[in-house]
C-alpha positions as a Markdown table, in Angstrom:
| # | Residue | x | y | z |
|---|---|---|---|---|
| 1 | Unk | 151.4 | 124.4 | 224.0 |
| 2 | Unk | 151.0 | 127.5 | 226.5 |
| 3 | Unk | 152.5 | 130.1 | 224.5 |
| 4 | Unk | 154.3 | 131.1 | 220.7 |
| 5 | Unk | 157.9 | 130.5 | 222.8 |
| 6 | Unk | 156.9 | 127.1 | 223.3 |
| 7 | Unk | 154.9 | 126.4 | 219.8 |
| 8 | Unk | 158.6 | 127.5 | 218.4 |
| 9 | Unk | 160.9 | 125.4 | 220.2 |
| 10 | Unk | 158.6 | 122.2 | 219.1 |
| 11 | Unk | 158.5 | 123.5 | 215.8 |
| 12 | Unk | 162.6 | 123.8 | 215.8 |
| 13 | Unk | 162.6 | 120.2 | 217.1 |
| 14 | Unk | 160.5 | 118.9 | 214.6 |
| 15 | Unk | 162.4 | 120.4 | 211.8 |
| 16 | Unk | 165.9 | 119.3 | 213.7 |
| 17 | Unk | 164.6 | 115.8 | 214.4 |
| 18 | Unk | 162.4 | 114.2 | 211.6 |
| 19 | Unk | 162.5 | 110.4 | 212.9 |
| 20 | Unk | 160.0 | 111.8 | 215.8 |
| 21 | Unk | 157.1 | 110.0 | 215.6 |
| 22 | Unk | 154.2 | 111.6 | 214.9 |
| 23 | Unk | 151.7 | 112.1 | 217.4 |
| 24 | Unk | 148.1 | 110.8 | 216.4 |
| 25 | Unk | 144.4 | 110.6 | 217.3 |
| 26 | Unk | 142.5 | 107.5 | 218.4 |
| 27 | Unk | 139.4 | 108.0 | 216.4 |
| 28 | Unk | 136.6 | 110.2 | 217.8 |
| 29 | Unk | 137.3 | 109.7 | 221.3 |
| 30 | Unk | 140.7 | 111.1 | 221.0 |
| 31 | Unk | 139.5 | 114.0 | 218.9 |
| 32 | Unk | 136.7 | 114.3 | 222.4 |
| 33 | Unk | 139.7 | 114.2 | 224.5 |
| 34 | Unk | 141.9 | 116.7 | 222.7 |
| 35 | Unk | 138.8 | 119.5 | 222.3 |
| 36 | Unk | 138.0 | 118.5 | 226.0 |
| 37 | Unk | 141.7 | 119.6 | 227.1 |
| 38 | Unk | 141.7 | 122.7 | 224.5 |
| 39 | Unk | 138.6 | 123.7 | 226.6 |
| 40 | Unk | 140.0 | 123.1 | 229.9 |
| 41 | Unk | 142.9 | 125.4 | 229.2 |
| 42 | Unk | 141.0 | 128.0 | 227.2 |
| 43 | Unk | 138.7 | 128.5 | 231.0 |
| 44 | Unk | 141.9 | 128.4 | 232.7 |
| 45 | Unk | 143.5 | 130.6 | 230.5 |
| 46 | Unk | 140.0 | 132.5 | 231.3 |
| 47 | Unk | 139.6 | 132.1 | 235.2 |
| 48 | Unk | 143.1 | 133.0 | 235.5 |
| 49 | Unk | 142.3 | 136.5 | 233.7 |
| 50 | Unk | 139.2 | 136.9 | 235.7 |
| 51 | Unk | 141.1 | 136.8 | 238.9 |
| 52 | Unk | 144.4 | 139.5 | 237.6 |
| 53 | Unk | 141.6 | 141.8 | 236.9 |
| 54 | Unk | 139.7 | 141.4 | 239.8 |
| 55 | Unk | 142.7 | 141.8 | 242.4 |
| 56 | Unk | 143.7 | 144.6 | 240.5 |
| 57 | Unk | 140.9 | 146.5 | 240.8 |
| 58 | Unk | 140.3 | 145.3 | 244.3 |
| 59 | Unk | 144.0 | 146.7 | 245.1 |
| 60 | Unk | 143.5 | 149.8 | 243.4 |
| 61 | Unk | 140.7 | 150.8 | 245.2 |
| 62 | Unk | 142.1 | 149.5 | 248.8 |
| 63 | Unk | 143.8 | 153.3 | 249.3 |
| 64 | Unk | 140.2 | 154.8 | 248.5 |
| 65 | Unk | 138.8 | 152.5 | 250.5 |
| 66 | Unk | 140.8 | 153.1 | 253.5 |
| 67 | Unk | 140.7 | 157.2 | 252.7 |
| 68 | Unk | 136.4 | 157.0 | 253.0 |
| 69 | Unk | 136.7 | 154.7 | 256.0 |
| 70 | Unk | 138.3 | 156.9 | 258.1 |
| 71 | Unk | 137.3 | 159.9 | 256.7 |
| 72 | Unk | 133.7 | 158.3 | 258.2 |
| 73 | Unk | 135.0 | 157.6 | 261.7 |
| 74 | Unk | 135.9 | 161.4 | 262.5 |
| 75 | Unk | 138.2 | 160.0 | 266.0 |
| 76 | Unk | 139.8 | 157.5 | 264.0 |
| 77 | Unk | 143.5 | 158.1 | 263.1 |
| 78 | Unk | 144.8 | 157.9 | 259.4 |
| 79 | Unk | 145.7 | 154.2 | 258.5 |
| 80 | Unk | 147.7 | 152.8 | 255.8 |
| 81 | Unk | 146.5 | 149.9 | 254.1 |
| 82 | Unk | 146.8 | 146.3 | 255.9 |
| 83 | Unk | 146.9 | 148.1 | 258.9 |
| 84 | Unk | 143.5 | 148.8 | 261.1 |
| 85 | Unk | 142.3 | 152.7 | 262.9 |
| 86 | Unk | 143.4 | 152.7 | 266.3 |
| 87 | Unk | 139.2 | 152.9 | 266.9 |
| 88 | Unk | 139.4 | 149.3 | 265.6 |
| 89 | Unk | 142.6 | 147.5 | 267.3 |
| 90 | Unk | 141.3 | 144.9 | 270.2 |
């Protein structure tokens, strides 16, 4: 399960549905296996957060960034962001 939307809906089929079978672990191998993928997801889950916070910050500092870089290159003209000073075009 990803999310509470999803824990629901399998919680609603469960109650709707009670000749499902029941899902079950293989001994201490499967209880390996289902920790293993609980672990793999939580480091996604993780990783994935690592990365929205990173580009955000990355992308929130791009105007400053652009701003000091010209400011330093006194014949350069004002750029916006994505797009190089005139100094640097080939």
């Amino acid at each position: 399960m990803s999310d509470p939307p999803d824990a629901e809906v399998l919680a609603l089929a469960a109650l709707r549905h009670p000749d499902l079978p029941v899902a079950e672990v293989d001994g201490p191998a499967g209880e390996v296996t289902l920790l293993s993928d609980h672990r793999h997801d939580l480091v996604v889950q993780h990783f994935e957060g690592v990365v929205a916070r990173l580009t955000g910050n990355l992308l929130g500092r791009c105007d400053e960034f652009n701003r000091r870089l010209n400011a330093s290159r006194p014949n350069c003209e004002n750029s916006s962001v994505g797009s190089p000073p005139a100094c640097c075009r080939s």
